[in-house]
C-alpha positions in Angstrom: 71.0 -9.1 21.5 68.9 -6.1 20.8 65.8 -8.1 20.1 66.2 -9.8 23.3 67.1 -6.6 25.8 63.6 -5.3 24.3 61.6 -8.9 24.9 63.0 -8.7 28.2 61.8 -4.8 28.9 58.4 -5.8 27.8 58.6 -8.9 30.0 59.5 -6.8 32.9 56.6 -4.7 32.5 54.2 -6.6 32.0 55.0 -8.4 35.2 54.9 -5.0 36.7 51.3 -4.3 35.7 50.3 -7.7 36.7 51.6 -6.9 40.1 50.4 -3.8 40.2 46.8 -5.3 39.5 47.1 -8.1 42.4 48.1 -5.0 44.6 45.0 -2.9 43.7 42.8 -5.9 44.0 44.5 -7.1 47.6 43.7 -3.2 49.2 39.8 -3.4 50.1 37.3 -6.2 49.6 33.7 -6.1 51.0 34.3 -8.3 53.9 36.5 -5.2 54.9 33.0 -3.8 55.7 32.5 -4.2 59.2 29.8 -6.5 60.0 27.0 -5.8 62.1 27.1 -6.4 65.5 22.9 -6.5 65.3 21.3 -5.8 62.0 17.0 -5.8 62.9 16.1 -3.1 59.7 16.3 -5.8 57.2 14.0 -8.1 59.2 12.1 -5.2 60.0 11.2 -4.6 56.1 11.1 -8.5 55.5 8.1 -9.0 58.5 5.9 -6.6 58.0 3.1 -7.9 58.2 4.4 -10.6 60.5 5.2 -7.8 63.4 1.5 -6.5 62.2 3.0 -3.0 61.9 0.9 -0.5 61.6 1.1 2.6 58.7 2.9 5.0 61.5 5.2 2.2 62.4 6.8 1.4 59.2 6.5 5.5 58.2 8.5 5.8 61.2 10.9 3.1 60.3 10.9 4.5 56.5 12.0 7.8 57.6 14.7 6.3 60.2 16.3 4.7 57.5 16.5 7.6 55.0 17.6 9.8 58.0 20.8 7.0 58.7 21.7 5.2 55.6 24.2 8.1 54.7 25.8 7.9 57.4 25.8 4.1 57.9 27.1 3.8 54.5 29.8 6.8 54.6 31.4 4.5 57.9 31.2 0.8 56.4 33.1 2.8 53.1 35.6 4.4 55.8 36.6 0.9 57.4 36.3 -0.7 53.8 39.3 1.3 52.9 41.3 1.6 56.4 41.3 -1.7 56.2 42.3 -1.7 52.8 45.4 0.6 53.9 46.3 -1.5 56.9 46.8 -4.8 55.1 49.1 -3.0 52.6 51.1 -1.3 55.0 51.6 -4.7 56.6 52.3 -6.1 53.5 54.8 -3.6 52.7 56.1 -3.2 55.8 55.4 0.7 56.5 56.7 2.4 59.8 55.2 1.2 62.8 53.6 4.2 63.6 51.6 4.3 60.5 50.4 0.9 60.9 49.7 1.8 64.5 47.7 4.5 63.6 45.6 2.9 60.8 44.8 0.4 63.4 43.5 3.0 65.8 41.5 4.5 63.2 40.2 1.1 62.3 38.7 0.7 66.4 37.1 4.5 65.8 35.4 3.4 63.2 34.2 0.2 64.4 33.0 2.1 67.6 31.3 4.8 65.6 29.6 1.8 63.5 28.6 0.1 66.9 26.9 3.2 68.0 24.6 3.4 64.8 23.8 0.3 65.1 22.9 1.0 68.7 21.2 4.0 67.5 19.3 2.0 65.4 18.1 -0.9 67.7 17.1 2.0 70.0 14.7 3.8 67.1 13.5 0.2 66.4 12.5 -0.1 70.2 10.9 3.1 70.3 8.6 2.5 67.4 7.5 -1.2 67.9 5.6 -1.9 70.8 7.3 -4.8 73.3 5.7 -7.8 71.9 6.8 -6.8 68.2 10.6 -6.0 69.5 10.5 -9.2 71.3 9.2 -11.2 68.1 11.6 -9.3 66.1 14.6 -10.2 68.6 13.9 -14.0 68.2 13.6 -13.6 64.3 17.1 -12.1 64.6 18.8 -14.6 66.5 17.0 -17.3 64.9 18.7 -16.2 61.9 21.9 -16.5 63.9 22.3 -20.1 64.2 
């Protein structure tokens, strides 16, 4: 009886650390990042020479990115792991007011990632002349469909 008290202990927790483990991995996963509702600095880097920037123009565009990848970063991370929270409160069924207030925090963050990304179609705009933002704009939504 002993010997099977003891199997059944380890049994327990070792299905305890396997739960455990699906619960870690079900908190945050990358899709949690909110995606872009326009994302130009990619194609920006990719079409260089396409947009026929000049030195100033991808300078400009160099420095803009240094200046606003912290921050861009710090809020994808930030809705990565609200997220993350959310869906386990769900899960575990916290108080309504938590999971009410994770979701609000969710829609700050998406607005505050919405305006840098506004920010950032705005710099773009500034440093490319019309025709370039133009071209650019059709690359982007090319790449949509």
């Amino acid at each position: 009886m002993r010997i099977s008290m003891i199997s059944l202990r380890h049994a327990v927790v070792a299905l305890g650390l396997v739960a455990l483990g699906s619960v870690a991995l079900a908190k945050s996963v990358p899709a949690d990042q909110g995606l872009p509702v326009v994302e130009l600095m990619p194609l920006v880097i990719k079409h260089e020479a396409d947009l026929g920037l000049s030195p100033e123009q991808i300078q400009a565009m160099a420095d803009y990115r240094k200046q606003a990848m912290p921050g861009r970063v710090a809020v994808q991370k930030k809705i990565q792991n609200l997220r993350g929270q959310l869906r386990m409160a769900l899960l575990e069924n916290h108080a309504e007011a938590e999971r009410a207030s994770l979701m609000q925090q969710i829609g700050d963050a998406e607005i505050e990632h919405f305006k840098g990304r506004e920010r950032c179609v705005q710099q773009v705009r500034k440093t490319l002349s019309a025709d370039q933002f133009a071209q650019l704009s059709k690359l982007y939504l090319d790449g949509l469909r």
